[in-house]
N, C-alpha and C positions, 0 to 999 in steps of 0.2 A: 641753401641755394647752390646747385648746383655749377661748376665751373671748365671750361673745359681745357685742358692743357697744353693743348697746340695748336691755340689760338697764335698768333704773328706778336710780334712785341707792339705794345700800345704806343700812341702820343701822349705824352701827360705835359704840359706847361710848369715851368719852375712859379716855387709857390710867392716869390721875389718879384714883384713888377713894377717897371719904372710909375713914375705918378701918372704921366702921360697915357701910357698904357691902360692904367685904371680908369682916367676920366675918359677917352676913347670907347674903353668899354661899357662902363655909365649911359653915355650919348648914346652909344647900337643899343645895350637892351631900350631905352626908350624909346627910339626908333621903330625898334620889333615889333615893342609892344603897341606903339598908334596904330599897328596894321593889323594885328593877330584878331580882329573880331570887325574894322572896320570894311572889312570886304563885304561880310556877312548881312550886319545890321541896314547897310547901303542899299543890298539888294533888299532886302526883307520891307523896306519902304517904299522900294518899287516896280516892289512884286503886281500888284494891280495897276500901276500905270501899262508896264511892261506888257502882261500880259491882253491889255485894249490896244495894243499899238501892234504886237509882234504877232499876236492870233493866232498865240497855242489854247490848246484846251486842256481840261482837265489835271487828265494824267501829268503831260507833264509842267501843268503849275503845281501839281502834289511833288512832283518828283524835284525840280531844280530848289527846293531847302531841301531834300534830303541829301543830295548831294557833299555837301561839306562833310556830315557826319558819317557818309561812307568813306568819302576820299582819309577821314581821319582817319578811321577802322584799316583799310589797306595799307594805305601808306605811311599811315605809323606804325604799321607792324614792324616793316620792316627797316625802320631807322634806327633800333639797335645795331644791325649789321652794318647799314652806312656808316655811324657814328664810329664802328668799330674799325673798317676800311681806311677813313679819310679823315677822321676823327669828328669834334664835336663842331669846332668852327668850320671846316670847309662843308660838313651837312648844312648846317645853317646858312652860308653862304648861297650854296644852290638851291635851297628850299625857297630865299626870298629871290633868287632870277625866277623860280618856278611860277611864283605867288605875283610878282611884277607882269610876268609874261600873261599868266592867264587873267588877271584883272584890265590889262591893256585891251587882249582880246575880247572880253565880253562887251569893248566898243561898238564891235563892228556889228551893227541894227539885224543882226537874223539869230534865229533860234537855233539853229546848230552851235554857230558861234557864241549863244550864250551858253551853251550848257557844255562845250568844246571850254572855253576858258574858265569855265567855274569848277569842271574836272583839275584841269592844269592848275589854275591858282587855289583850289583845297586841298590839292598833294604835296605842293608846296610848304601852306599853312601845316598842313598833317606833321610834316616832319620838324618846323618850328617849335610846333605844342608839345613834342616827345622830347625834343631837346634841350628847351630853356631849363627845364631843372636839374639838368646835366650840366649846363652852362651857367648857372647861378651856382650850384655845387662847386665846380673846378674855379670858378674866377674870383666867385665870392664867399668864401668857406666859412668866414668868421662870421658873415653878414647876412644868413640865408633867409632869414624874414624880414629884412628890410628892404634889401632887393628884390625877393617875390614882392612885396608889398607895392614897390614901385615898377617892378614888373606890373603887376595886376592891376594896378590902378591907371597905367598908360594904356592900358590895353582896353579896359571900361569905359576911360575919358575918350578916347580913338572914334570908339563904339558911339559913344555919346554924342558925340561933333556931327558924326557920320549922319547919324540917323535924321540929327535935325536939318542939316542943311544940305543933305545930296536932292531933298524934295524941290525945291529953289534953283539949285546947279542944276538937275538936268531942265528945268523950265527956262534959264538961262541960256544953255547951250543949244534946246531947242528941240531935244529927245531923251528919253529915259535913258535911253541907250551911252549915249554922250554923258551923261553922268555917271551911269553905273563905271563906265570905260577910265574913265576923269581917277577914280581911285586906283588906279594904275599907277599913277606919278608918284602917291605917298608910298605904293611899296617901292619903289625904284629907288625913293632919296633912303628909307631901311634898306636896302641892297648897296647901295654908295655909302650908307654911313658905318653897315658892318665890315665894308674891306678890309680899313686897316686891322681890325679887328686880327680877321685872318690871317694876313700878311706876317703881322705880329708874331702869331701863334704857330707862324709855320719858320718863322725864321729864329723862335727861339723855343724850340721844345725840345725833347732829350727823352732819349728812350726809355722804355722802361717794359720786365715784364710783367705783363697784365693776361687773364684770361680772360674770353669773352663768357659775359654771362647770359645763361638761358633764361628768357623771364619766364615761360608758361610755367614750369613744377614749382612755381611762386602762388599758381589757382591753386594750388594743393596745404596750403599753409593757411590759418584760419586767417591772418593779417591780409596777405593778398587777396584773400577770397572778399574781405570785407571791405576794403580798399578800393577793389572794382570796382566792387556792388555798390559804394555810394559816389564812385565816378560816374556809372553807369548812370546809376536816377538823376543827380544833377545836369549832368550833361542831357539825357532824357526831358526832363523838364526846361531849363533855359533853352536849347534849340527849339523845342516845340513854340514856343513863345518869341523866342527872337525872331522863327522863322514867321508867325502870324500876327503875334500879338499889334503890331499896327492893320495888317489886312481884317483882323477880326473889327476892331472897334471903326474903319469903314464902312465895313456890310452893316453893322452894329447901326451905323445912323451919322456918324461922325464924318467930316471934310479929311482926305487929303491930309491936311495941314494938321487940322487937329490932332489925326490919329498921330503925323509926325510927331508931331510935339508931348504926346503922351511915353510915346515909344522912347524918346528922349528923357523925359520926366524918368523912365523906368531905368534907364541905364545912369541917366547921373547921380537919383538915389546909390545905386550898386560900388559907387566909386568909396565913397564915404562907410558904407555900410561891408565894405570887405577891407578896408583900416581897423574899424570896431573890433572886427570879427577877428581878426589875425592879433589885435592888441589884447582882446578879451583870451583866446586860444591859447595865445605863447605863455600864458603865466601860470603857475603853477595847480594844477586840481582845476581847471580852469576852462579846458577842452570841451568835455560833456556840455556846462551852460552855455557854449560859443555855438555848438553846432547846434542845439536844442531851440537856440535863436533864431539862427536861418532858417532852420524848418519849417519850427512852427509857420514864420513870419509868412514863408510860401504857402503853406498850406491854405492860410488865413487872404495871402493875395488871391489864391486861385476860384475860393471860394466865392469872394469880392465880387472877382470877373463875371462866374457863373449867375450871379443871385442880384445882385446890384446895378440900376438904369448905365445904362452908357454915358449920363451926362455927370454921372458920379468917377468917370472914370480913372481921375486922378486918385482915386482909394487905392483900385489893385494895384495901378504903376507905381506906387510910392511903397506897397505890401511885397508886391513882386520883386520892386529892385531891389532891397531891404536881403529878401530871400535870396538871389544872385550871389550875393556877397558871399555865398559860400565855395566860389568857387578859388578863392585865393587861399583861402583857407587849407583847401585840398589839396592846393601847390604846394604850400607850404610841408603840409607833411611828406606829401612825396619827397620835395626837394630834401629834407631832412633821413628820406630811408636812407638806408644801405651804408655799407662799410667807405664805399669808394664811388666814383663817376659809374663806374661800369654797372652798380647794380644800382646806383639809381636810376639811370636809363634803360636796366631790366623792367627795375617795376614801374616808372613810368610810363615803356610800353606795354608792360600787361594791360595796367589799370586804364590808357586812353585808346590803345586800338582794341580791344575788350567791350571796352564801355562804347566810345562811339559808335560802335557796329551795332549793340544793343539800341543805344539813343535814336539811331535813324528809324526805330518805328514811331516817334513822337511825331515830329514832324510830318516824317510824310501819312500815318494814319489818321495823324490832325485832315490833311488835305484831303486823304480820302473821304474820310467819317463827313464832312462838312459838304463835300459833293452829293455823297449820298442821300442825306438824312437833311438837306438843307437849311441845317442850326447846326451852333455851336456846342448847344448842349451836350448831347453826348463825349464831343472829345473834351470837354471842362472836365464834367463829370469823369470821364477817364483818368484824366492830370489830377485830379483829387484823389483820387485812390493811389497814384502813383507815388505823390506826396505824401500823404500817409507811411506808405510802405518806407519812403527815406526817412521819415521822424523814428520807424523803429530800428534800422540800420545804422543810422548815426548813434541811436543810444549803445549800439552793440560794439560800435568800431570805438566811440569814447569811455567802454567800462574801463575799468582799472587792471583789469587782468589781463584785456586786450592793449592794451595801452603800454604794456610793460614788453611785449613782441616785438622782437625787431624785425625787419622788413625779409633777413634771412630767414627768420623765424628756426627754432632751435624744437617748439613744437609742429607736430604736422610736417615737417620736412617732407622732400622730398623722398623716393627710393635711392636716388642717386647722390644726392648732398651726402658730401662725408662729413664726421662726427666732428672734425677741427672746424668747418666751415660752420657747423649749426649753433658751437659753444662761441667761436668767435661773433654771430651776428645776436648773439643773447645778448653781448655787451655791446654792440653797437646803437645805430638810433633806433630809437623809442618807434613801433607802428604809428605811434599818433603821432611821430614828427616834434613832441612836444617835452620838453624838459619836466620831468613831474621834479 
């Protein structure tokens, strides 16, 4: 991995922090995390009311889910550089004003302004998801999967809450709109509850130097290349689903309510099933059957979806979330790359602005394929092939040989990584994150 030398001196936080300071920090990742997906799932259950109220077409009912996973692609890219400027806490700071402002926005009952605030609040989001594993690395070093774990699991339950009861709140308030809006407020108390966070970290950090690191000549290393590639398909597959899977089983036959509640069924499975996953993972020789799990499990939900009545639909929700759970999994090991903060926030931004820029063809080709062709079939049929193709990547990224790469990767290097940096990331973490 490449480094560059006159880069500015970094922020780094002393590794000594009062208790207060820790449980402070505790509360903001939780925080973070009830928001990091509940914007999304919120919308995604009122995507059809919305769309009979506000009287877009098509297009852009294909286009506002794909939204998120571009705003990720963009605006994660460049959260290395932020992260590098202002450091790890003041990014995340302004990610969740960003994330607050733009879910407040998509109140206000017109279609500019929903697809105006879902820009704003998923550039915000974008830069959150590139930098909690920077943020779990620096805060919580000893503790990185237990943290990702309740990282991940506030972020699913979030998702979970969300999905079931924004259907109710906006019938309550009186417009889809007013409810979509209403999830505003829970980023806002994660935006008030990371301050002290920052305050903290700005009044007691201590130079040091660091260079910035490049994450792209990390696609040139078989570990990042393969890292992507199954951020890529996960994130590919769960957006396409978070972004439909309640609009499908409506069209499908289903109420509203029901689909709500399916959609729910599928994220609270995910809660429990990315504990497994990360308990199954961390342990030794252990990887390969963790991720072989979630795959298949998806493969198996998606198939469900395509082939099985609608009133059976609790099968793929409970197959599906099951298969979700891989995406803690995948924190995990990122959070575990690199030598240092810096290249874990390299390779986290390879591997999610990379990936979501890929993933936004799930979504929104979902939207198109289904206008076109007037079934779901075909983009089932698509997502099954896609899932496929992650049951054979997950085997490649969990062999033993890849397994032993670290994130610098000392094979495949870069042209520009010199030979100290390639021997030094040989002994660093493991590509799979995971202690063989």
């Amino acid at each position: 991995m490449s480094t560059t030398s006159s880069a500015p001196p970094a922020l780094a936080t002393p590794s000594a922090k009062p208790r207060t300071a820790v449980v402070a920090g505790v509360i903001a990742l939780v925080l973070i995390g009830l928001n990091l997906r509940a914007g999304i799932t919120g919308a995604s259950a009122l995507l059809h009311d919305l769309q009979q109220v506000l009287g877009y077409g098509p297009l852009v009912a294909s286009l506002i889910p794909s939204i998120p996973t571009l705003c990720f692609a963009v605006a994660g890219a460049a959260t290395s550089w932020l992260t590098g400027k202002v450091g790890v806490e003041k990014a995340i700071l302004l990610a969740l004003a960003m994330l607050a402002g733009g879910l407040l926005v998509r109140g206000i009952p017109t279609t500019g302004m929903l697809v105006a605030g879902t820009v704003i609040g998923m550039s915000g989001l974008a830069v959150c998801n590139v930098s909690m594993p920077s943020f779990i690395r620096e805060h919580f070093a000893a503790r990185t999967s237990l943290m990702t774990a309740v990282y991940t699991v506030t972020m699913t339950s979030g998702a979970t809450v969300m999905a079931v009861v924004v259907v109710p709140l906006s019938q309550l308030l009186g417009s889809p709109s007013a409810g979509l809006g209403a999830i505003g407020i829970l980023a806002l108390s994660a935006f008030l509850g990371f301050l002290p966070v920052t305050l903290h970290a700005h009044r007691n950090t201590v130079r040091k130097s660091a260079g910035h690191v490049s994450p792209w000549p990390l696609l040139r290393t078989k570990t990042g290349l393969l890292l992507t590639a199954i951020f890529t398909l996960q994130a590919l597959l769960a957006y396409a689903l978070l972004s439909w899977f309640p609009y499908m089983l409506t069209t499908m036959g289903l109420s509203a309510a029901d689909s709500a509640l399916m959609f729910g069924v599928m994220q609270l499975v995910s809660v429990p099933a990315g504990m497994l996953l990360i308990a199954i993972g961390s342990r030794p020789r252990m990887l390969r059957p963790a991720v072989y799990l979630a795959t298949l499990t998806m493969t198996a939900g998606i198939a469900a979806l395509l082939f099985l009545p609608v009133s059976l639909a609790v099968i793929p929700a409970v197959l599906l979330g099951f298969g979700l759970g891989i995406f803690p999994l995948v924190m995990v090991i990122i959070s575990r790359s690199g030598r240092n903060t810096a290249e874990t926030t390299a390779l986290s931004t390879l591997a999610q602005s990379t990936g979501y820029l890929l993933a936004t063809v799930g979504p929104f080709g979902m939207g198109l394929l289904h206008s076109a062709t007037g079934s779901w079939m075909l983009p089932l049929a698509l997502l099954l092939v896609v899932a496929v193709v992650q049951i054979v990547v997950a085997h490649l990224l969990s062999s033993g040989r890849t397994a032993g790469v670290s994130a610098s990767g000392p094979r495949g290097a870069s042209a520009g990584a010199s030979a100290g940096a390639a021997s030094r990331g040989a002994s660093g973490a493991n590509a799979g994150g995971m202690k063989e």
